[in-house]
Structure formats: C-alpha cells, structure tokens
NURODO-18856 format. One record per residue (C-alpha): residue in one letter; x, y, z. Coordinates in steps of 0.05 Angstrom, whole numbers, padded with zeros to 5 digits, always signed. Layout:
<sites>
AXYZ ...
</sites>
This chain:
<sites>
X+00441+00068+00259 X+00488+00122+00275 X+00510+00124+00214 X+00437+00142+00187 X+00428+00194+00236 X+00488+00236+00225 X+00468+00231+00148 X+00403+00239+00167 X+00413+00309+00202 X+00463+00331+00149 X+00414+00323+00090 X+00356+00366+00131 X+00419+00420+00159 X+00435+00438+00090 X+00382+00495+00083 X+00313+00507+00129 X+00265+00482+00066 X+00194+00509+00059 X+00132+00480+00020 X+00131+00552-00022 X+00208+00552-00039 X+00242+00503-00098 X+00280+00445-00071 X+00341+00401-00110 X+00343+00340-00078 X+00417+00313-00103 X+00433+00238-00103 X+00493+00191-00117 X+00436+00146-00154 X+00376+00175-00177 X+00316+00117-00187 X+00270+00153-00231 X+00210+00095-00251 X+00214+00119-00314 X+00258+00106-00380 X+00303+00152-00356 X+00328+00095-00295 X+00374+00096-00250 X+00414+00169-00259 X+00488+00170-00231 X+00494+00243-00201 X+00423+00255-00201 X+00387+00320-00193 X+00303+00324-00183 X+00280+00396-00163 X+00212+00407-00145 X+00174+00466-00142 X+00099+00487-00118 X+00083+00415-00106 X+00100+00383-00171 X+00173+00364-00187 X+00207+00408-00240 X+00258+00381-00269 X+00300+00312-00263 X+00366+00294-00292 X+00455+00298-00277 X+00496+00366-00259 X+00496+00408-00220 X+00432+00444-00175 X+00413+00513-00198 X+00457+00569-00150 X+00430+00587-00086 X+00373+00531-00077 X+00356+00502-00023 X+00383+00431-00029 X+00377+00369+00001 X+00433+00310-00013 X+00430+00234-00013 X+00461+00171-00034 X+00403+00147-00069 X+00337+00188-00090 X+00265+00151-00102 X+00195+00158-00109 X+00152+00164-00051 X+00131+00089-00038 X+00058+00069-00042 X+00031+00016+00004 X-00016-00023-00043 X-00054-00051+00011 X-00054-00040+00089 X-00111-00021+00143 X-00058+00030+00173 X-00102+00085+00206 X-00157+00046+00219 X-00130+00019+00283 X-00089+00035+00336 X-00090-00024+00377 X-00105-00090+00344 X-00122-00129+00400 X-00169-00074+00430 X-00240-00074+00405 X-00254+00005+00418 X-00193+00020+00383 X-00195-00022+00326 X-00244-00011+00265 X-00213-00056+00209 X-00274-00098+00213 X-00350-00104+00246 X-00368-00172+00246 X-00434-00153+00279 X-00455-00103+00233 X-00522-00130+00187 X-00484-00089+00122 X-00415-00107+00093 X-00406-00080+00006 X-00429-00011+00051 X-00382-00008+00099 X-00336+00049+00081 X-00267+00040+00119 X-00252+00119+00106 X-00304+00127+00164 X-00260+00101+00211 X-00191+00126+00192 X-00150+00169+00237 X-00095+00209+00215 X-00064+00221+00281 X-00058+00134+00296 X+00016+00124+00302 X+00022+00075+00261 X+00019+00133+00198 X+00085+00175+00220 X+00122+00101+00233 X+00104+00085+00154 X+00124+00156+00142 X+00190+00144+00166 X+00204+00085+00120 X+00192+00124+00062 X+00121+00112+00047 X+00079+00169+00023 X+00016+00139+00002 X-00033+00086+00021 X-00086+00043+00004 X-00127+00014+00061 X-00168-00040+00058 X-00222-00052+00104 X-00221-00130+00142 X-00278-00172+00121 X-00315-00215+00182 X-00373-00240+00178 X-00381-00232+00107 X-00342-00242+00045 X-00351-00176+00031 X-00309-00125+00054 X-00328-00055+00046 X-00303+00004+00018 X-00225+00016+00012 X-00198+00085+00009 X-00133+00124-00010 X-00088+00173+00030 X-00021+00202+00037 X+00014+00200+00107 X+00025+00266+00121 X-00015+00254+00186 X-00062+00315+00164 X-00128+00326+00163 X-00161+00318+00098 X-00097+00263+00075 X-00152+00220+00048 X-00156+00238-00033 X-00197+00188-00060 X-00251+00150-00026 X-00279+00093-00035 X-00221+00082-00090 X-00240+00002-00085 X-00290-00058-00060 X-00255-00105-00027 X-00278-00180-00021 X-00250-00251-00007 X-00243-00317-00030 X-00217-00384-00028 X-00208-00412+00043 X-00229-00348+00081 X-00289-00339+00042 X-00308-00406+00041 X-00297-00401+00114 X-00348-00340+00116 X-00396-00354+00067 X-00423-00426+00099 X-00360-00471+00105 X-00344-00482+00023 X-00324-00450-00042 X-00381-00461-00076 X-00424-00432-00029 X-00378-00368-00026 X-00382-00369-00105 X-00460-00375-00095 X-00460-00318-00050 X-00412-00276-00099 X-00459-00292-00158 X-00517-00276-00123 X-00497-00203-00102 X-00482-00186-00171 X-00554-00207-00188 X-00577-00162-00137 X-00542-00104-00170 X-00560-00116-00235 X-00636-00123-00221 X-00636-00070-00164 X-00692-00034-00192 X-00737-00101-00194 X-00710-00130-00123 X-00708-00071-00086 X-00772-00043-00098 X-00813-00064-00047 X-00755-00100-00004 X-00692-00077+00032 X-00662-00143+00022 X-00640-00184-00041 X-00624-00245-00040 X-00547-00234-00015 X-00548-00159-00003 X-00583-00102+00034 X-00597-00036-00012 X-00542-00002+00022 X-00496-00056+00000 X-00528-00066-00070 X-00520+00009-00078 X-00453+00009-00055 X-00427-00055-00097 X-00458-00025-00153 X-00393+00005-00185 X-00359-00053-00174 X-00404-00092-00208 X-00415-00034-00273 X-00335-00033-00274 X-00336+00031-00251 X-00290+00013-00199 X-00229-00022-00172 X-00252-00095-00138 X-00192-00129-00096 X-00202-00197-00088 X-00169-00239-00033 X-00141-00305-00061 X-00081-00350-00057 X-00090-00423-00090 X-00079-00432-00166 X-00142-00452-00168 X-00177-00402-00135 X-00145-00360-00180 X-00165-00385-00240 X-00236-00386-00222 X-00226-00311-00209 X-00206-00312-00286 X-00269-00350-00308 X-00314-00301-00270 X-00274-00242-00304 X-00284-00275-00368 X-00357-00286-00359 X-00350-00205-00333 X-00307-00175-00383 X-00312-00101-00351 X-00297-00119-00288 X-00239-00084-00262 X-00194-00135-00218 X-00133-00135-00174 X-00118-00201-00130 X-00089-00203-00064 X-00045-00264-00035 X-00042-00303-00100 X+00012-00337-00067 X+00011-00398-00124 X+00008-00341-00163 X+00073-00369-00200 X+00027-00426-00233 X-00020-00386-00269 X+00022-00329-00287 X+00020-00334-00367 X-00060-00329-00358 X-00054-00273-00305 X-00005-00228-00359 X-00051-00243-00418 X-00115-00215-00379 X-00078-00162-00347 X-00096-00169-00280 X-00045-00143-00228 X-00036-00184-00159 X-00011-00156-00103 X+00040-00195-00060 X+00078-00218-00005 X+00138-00243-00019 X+00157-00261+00052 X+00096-00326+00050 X+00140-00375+00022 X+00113-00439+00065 X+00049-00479+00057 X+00018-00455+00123 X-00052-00484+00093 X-00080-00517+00046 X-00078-00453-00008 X-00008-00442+00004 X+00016-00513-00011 X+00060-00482-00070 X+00078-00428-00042 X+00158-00415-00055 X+00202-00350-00047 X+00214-00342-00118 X+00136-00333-00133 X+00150-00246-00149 X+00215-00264-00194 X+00158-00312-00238 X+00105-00276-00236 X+00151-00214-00262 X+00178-00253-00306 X+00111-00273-00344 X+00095-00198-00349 X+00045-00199-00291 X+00036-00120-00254 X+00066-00143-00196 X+00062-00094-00123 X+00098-00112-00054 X+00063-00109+00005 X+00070-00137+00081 X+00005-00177+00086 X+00029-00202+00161 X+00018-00146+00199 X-00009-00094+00152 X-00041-00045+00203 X+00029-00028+00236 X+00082-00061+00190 X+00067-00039+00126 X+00136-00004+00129 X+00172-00074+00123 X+00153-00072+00044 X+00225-00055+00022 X+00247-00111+00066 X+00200-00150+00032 X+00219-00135-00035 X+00291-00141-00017 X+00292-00213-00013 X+00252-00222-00069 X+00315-00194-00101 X+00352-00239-00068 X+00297-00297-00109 X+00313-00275-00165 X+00269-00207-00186 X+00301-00159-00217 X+00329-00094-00176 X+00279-00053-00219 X+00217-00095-00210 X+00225-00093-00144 X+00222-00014-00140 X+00169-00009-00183 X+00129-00055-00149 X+00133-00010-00093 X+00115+00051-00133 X+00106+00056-00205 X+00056-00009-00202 X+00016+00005-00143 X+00003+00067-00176 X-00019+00030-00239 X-00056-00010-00195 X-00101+00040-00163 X-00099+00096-00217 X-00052+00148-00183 X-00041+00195-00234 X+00035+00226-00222 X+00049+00182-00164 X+00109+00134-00163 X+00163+00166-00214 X+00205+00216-00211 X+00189+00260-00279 X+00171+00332-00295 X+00102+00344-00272 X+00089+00292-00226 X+00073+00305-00150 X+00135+00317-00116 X+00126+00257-00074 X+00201+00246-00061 X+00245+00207-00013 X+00321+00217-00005 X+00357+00153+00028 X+00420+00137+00064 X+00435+00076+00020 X+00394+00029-00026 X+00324+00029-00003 X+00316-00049-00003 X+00380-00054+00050 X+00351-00069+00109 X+00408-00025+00138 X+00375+00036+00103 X+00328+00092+00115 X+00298+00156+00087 X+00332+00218+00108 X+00286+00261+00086 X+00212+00254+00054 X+00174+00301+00015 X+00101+00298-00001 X+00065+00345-00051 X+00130+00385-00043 X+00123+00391+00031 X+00181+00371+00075 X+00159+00322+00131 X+00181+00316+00196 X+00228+00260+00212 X+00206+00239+00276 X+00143+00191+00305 X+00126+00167+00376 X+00181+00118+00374 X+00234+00164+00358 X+00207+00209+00410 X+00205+00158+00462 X+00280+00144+00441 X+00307+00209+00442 X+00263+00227+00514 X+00299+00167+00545 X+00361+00159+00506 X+00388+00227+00537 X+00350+00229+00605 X+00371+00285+00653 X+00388+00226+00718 X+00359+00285+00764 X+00300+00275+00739 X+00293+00197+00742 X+00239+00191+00796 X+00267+00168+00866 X+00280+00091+00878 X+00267+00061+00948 X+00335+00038+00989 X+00339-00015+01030 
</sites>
C-alpha cells in the first residue's frame, strides 16, 4: 500500500496536467486491446480528448508526462446499479428497484442516478471509467431501462440513455412471474404481442395483456431490435431457451447475464453471437441454476469464441471495482491474460456499442489508466486515470476519511472523561 502511494504521487508530481494540454502517459507494459498488444516501453499521448498517438520511444520534449509500470484502457463495468443507490439497505436512498410501482419495461433507471453517490469516485479509483447500470427488477420480470455513464462524478456523465431493456429469467423470473418458467415465458411472450399489435391493443385500453402503454412503448425497441435487451439467466437450460426465442426472433439484439452453466452451451452461444456477461467468482451450486457452476466457466466459454465481459454480480452497486479481482482468478482457471483484459474493456464495449472505448489506438477517447503493477494483482492500483483526456482526482470519501484520521492533530481529538 505504501508502495502504491509513493508511486502513486510520483506519477501525478511529474508535471501539473490540464484537460487543454497533451499528455504522454509512459509505461513499462503498454496493454493496447488492439493488434498492436502488449508494448514493452510504451508511449500513448493524448491530446484534446482523443489519444494521439500510441507506440515505444521516447515522449515528445517538454510534455507533460505521466509514468507507469503498466498502461490500460479505461475499464468498463458491463453491468452494475452503481449510482443508483447509496445505501442498499435504506429504502429512501435506494432506487435500483420499485416493486410497488404498476409500470416496469418504463422504468428508466437514468431517473434515479446520482453522480455525487460515493460509490462512483470508489469505482473511479480502481480504474473504471465507464458504466453500465442496470436497473433491479421486483415485482416484475421486467426491468426497466438501463443507461450508460462515465465516472467522472459530473453532471451530465450519463451519455447514452436508455442504452438497454433489462429483464430476467430462469429461477428469478419464474419466481416473479407466478412461481414457474413457463409462466415467466408466457408473460415474456405476451409483452412482445403487446408491442407488435400496439396500435390494435392500445387503442381504446391502457393495458395489454402483460403491459401498460408506457411499458409497451418503452419495450418497443427492444422488441423492433432497435435496442440492446440483457437478459438475466444462469442454467444451461435456461439458456438455451433464450436461443430458441432468439431464433424464433432473429433481430433481436441479446446479451445474457449470470449464464453461470454458461460452459455447457458455449459452441451454440459463439455460433449465434451472443455475448454473456459474467462472474467468475460463482463457482458453487448455491441453487438449483448453478448446479454446474465451476471456476473455469470464463476460460470455456473463451475458449469456444463466446464475447465474454467480467463483472462483480455480488455486490454490484458498491463493488463493481472488484472486476479485475474477478478476472484475476479467472486467469488463474485457465483464461488467457488477454481475455481477461478485454473482457474488461474491449468486450464490454462490443457489448454495448461504445464506439472508441476500451483500446488504446489513435482516435479513440483518451480514456486511460496508468497502474502500479498488473491490473489483475490484487496488490495493484491505478495511479492515475484519465477520462476524455481529463485527469481525475485520486481521492474518494474513503481516502479522505483515511488521510483526516490517519494524520490527526491529538489536540484536536475531543476530550475523554477521567476517572
């Protein structure tokens, strides 16, 4: 830790940095995303927002210049609810979900978010620039809207609204559609009707036979494939009837999320191209959709060609920054150092549609993070981060907490009773 600090305030001491001035950021290893790799001696400079140049040598003369031992993308969460609640287990401060609400396909989870929650400059801090949040479905199997934003803690950091619908299956929507799967499949089928005959069912009504008009209106790029549909799911089975209905749907634009027997239907899952987004930490059968679960799911699902992203599904309002940690053992499963990376940032980016997010190359945003060591050692963290160009600040209430009582003046401790 005081190891990372020292490097830490080295790398930002160099030279004050401003968003209007270039930048080199110089690394020992350079991981581009791109078919350039993994540079030895690596130099990205970045310019105006975009990044300018990337490749070996030495910077250009009298730059400001920021060094590291390794140099990455700015990481992508590909699927977190940080921002839309503070405090989980407090109702007012909380607005993942709204289990009392008569709408669901509507609900648009951008509403809610917060740029100033803390939880945003913590996943800052580990190196993440961008994120997708998802709303929490609870009464329904149907979500909401999922949105898009960087964590600059800014106003305005949301870019792309209503980027995705986000729904769920197997046990959980069984769970919330009547107490079965084929009920939750009947319920699924029957808001797609609703869209597809709005015109007809809507006319005199406000509600179909699933959906209000706000949600039918709402689901209705989803259903067109016009837009990004997540779908929660973790047994091989479950899975494949996602498959059937996307066969029956051709246009239908799908990414899963869980698809922790993922492993089993892998061939199927590369040959339709449909990405799945991941946590490699759920490695026991905790229920009855998990019963296959195993630790080396990523490495096979990686290996069968499968767009594969890295996410903390545990806590993913506050620990979305445990990702890398994540991914790290799924190196240590057997992935590949590479995949691993990229499904932190070149895939979720794929995934989602983030044009020049997630690589290093000239003319992508300069979303950049320079690290004190590999970024999947636990023992490693960003030194500096850069999004759009702009240097961040290195700090969040934690490390201001620290630093308040790491150092506090003993004259000002308030006075203690003596017996």
């Amino acid at each position: 830790m005081i190891r990372s600090l020292l490097l830490g305030l080295a790398a930002l001491c160099l030279v004050p940095i401003s968003a209007a001035q270039p930048v080199a950021i110089v690394g020992e290893k350079v991981w581009t995303g791109t078919a350039q790799g993994t540079l030895t001696n690596g130099v990205v400079v970045i310019d105006e927002g975009r990044i300018v140049s990337v490749g070996t040598g030495t910077p250009p003369a009298g730059m400001a210049r920021v060094e590291a031992e390794w140099v990455t993308p700015g990481l992508i969460s590909a699927f977190s609810r940080t921002g839309i609640t503070e405090v989980t287990g407090e109702r007012s401060a909380n607005d993942t979900g709204a289990g009392s609400s008569p709408f669901s396909a509507a609900l648009n989870a951008a509403d809610g978010f917060n740029p100033d929650a803390t939880p945003i400059a913590v996943t800052r801090l580990e190196g993440f620039t961008r994120i997708a949040v998802a709303p929490d479905a609870r009464s329904k199997l149907f979500a909401g809207q999922g949105f898009l934003a960087d964590t600059s803690g800014l106003p305005g950091s949301i870019f792309k609204q209503r980027a995705f619908a986000f729904l769920v299956l197997g046990e959980r929507g069984a769970s919330l559609s009547g107490g079965s799967r084929p009920a939750a499949w009947t319920a699924l089928r029957g808001a797609f009707d609703d869209v597809r005959f709005f015109g007809a069912r809507y006319m005199t009504h406000n509600d179909g036979n699933v959906l209000t008009r706000m949600d039918a209106q709402a689901l209705m790029p989803a259903v067109k494939g016009d837009q990004l549909i997540l779908i929660e799911a973790r047994r091989a089975s479950d899975l494949e009837a996602i498959m059937e209905f996307r066969q029956e749907n051709p246009m239908l634009k799908l990414a899963i999320v869980g698809a922790d027997e993922g492993w089993r239907v892998a061939d199927r899952l590369a040959a339709m191209k449909i990405p799945v987004i991941i946590d490699a930490f759920s490695n026991l059968p905790t229920s009855f959709s998990q019963l296959a679960a195993t630790s080396e799911n990523a490495a096979r699902l990686a290996e069968a060609g499968v767009t594969l992203a890295i996410v903390n599904l545990d806590d993913d309002s506050h620990q979305a920054r445990l990702a890398p940690q994540i991914a790290g053992n799924a190196v240590a499963n057997g992935l590949p150092f590479d995949e691993a990376m990229k499904a932190l940032t070149t895939a979720p980016a794929e995934i989602f549609g983030m044009t020049g997010l997630g690589v290093l190359a000239p003319g992508a945003r300069a979303d950049v993070v320079a690290w004190d060591g590999d970024p999947l050692e636990v023992t490693s963290a960003p030194t500096a981060v850069f999004i759009d160009g702009v240097s961040e600040p290195m700090e969040s209430r934690q490390t201001k907490l620290r630093d308040r009582y790491l150092s506090l003046d003993t004259s000002q401790r308030p006075l203690a009773y003596k017996h």
